[in-house]
N, C-alpha and C positions, 0 to 999 in steps of 0.2 A: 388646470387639468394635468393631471400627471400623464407623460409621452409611455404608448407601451412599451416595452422592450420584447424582441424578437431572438429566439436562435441565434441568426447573425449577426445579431449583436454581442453574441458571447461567446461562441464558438473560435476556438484557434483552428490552427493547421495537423488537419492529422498525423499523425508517427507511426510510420507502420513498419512491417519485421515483415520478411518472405516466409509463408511455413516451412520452405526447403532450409533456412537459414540455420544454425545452429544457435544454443541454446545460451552459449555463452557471447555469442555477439547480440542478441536480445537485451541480456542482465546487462552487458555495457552500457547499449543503446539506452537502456532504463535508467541508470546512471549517470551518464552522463546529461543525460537533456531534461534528468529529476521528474521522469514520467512512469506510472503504472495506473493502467495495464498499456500494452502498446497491442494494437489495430494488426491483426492478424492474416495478410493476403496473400490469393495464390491466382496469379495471372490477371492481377487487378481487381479480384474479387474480393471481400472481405469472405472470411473464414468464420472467423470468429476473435477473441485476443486473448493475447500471453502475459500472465501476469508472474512479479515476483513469489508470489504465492506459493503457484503452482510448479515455478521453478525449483524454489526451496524446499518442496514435497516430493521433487522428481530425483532431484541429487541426495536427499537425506533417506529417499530407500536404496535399502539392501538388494533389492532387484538390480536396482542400476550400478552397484558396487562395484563392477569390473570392467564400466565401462570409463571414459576419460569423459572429463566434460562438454569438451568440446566438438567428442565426436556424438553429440544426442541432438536431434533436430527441433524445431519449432514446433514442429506437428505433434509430437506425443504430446505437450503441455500443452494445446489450444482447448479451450475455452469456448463451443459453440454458441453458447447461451449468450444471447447477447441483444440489445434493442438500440435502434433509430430513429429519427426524427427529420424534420424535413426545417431549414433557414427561415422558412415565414411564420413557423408555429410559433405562440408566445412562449416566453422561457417558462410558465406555468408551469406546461407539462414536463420539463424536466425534472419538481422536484420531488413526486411520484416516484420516478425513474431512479434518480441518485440516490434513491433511497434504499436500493437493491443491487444496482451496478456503480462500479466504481468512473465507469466511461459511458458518457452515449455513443454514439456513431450518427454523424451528419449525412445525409445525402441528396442533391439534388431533385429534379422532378423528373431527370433521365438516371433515377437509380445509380449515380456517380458518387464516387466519395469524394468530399469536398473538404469536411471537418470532424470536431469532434468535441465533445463538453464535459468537462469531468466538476470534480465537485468545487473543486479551488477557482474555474474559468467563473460557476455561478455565484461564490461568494466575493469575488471580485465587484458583482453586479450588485448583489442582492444579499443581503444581512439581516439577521434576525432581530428583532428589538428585545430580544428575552434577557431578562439578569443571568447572571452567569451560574446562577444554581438550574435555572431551566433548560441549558446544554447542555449538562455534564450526564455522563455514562459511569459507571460501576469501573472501578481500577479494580485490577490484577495484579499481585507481587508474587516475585519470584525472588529466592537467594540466589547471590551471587556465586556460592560454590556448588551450585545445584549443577546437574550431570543435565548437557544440554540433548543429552537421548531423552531424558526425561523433559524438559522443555519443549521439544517436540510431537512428544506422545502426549502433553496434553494440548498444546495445539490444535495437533491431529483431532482427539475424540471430543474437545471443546468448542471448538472451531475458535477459537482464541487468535488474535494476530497481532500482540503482544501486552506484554508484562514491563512493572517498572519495576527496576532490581535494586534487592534490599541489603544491605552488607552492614551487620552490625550497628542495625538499628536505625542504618542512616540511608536515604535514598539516591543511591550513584548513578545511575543510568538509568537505559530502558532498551529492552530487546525484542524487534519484531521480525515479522517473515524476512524485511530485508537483508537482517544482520544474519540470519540463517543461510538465506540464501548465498549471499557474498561469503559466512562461512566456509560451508559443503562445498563450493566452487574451489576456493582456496587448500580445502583438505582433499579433496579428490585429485586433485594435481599433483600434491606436494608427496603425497602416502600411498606406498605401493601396496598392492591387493591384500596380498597375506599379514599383513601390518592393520590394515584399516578401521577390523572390529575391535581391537583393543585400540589404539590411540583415540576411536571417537569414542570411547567412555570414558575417557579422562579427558573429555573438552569438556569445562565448565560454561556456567552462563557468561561469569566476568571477562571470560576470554574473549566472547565476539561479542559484548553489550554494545551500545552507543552511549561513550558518556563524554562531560559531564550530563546529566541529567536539565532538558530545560523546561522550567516549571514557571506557573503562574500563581498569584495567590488570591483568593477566594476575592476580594477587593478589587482584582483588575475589569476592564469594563471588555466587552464580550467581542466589540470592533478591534480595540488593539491586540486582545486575542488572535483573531485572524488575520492582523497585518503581523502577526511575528510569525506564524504561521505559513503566511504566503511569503516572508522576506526569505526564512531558515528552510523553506521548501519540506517539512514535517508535514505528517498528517494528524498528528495527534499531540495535547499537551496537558501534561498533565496538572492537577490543581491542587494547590494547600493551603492548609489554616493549621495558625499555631505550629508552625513545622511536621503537621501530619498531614495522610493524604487525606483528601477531602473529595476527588473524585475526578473523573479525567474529560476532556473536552477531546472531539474527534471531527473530521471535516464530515463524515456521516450524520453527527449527532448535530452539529451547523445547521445539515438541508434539513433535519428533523424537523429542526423548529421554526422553517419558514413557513 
């Protein structure tokens, strides 16, 4: 008889961000501890959470162009929309859940935050037995000299959260909200106001990609997928045959097919 598994049996230690906090000690915090979204509280109460996302949505408009990074707080990027769960429920209903949010939120039976589940805690647990053509998702390419105003506007109207970049033919990287995000952080510091709108049309996509590119090939088996995955802390990998792409694996598309 197979033992159930429980919530607490999957659940880590939540990471939370103050909403008074700023928006750039967030993105660290995200960074450094390889976490998004981060758990969004104010006076011990969950809020909502702040993801890289919405960061990189916040710093890449022209609204916010005059302001410095670091003076923009938590609270404009949270994120209400959010769901919970209680330590004894079976991880079942998580993968409903993960299937929409990139985090759960744990709470005790006295409404306390305790923990928190995201999709990499339940693949840790729980692994789909599909061949590796029943996880894959639809890739997105992007050139590498493409104008990353343009990168983000279709982002933006696609709801897109990234692209793997294509540079004469060959496939060198991949860029998503986070490389946006650490970009727009970096350029709003460095570039004074009246400067701004012209230097950010001559940032390319090869400027802030993440390369090299780490790929898998259509032959690898779907478990060491997710153990390179959870090793290189990535949310997404993409897939080839015959040195083409053949279609991309994502920790979303993982809980799909539990």
């Amino acid at each position: 008889m197979t033992k159930e598994v429980f919530i607490k049996d999957v659940m880590v230690k939540p990471t939370t961000i103050a909403k008074s906090a700023k928006i750039t000690e967030a993105l660290d915090k995200m960074l450094d501890e390889g976490i998004d979204p981060l758990i969004a509280v104010n006076n011990n109460s969950v809020v909502g959470t702040v993801s890289r996302q919405a960061i990189a949505e916040k710093l890449g408009s022209r609204q916010n162009s005059d302001l410095a990074p670091a003076s923009i707080h938590v609270a404009s990027v949270v994120e209400e929309d959010f769901t919970s769960v209680y330590p004894d429920e079976s991880i079942n209903v998580l993968i409903p859940l993960l299937q929409h949010y990139k985090l759960v939120v744990v709470y005790d039976s006295d409404h306390k935050l305790i923990g928190q589940v995201s999709a990499g805690d339940l693949l840790k647990k729980c692994r789909p037995e599909n061949g590796i053509e029943q996880v894959l998702e639809k890739v997105i390419t992007i050139e590498a000299d493409e104008r990353v105003v343009h990168l983000r506007r279709r982002m933006l109207d696609d709801n897109i959260t990234r692209f793997v970049v294509s540079d004469n033919n060959k496939y060198t990287g991949i860029v998503t909200e986070t490389d946006v995000a650490i970009a727009m952080r970096k350029f709003r510091e460095s570039t004074r106001d009246q400067h701004q709108d012209h230097r950010i049309r001559n940032l390319l996509v090869k400027d802030i990609m993440s390369s090299p590119l780490i790929s898998v090939d259509t032959s690898a088996n779907v478990s060491d997928v997710i153990d390179l995955m959870l090793k290189k802390n990535i949310s997404s990998v993409p897939v080839t045959a015959d040195g083409k792409l053949f279609g991309i694996i994502t920790r979303r598309s993982l809980v799909n097919a539990l």
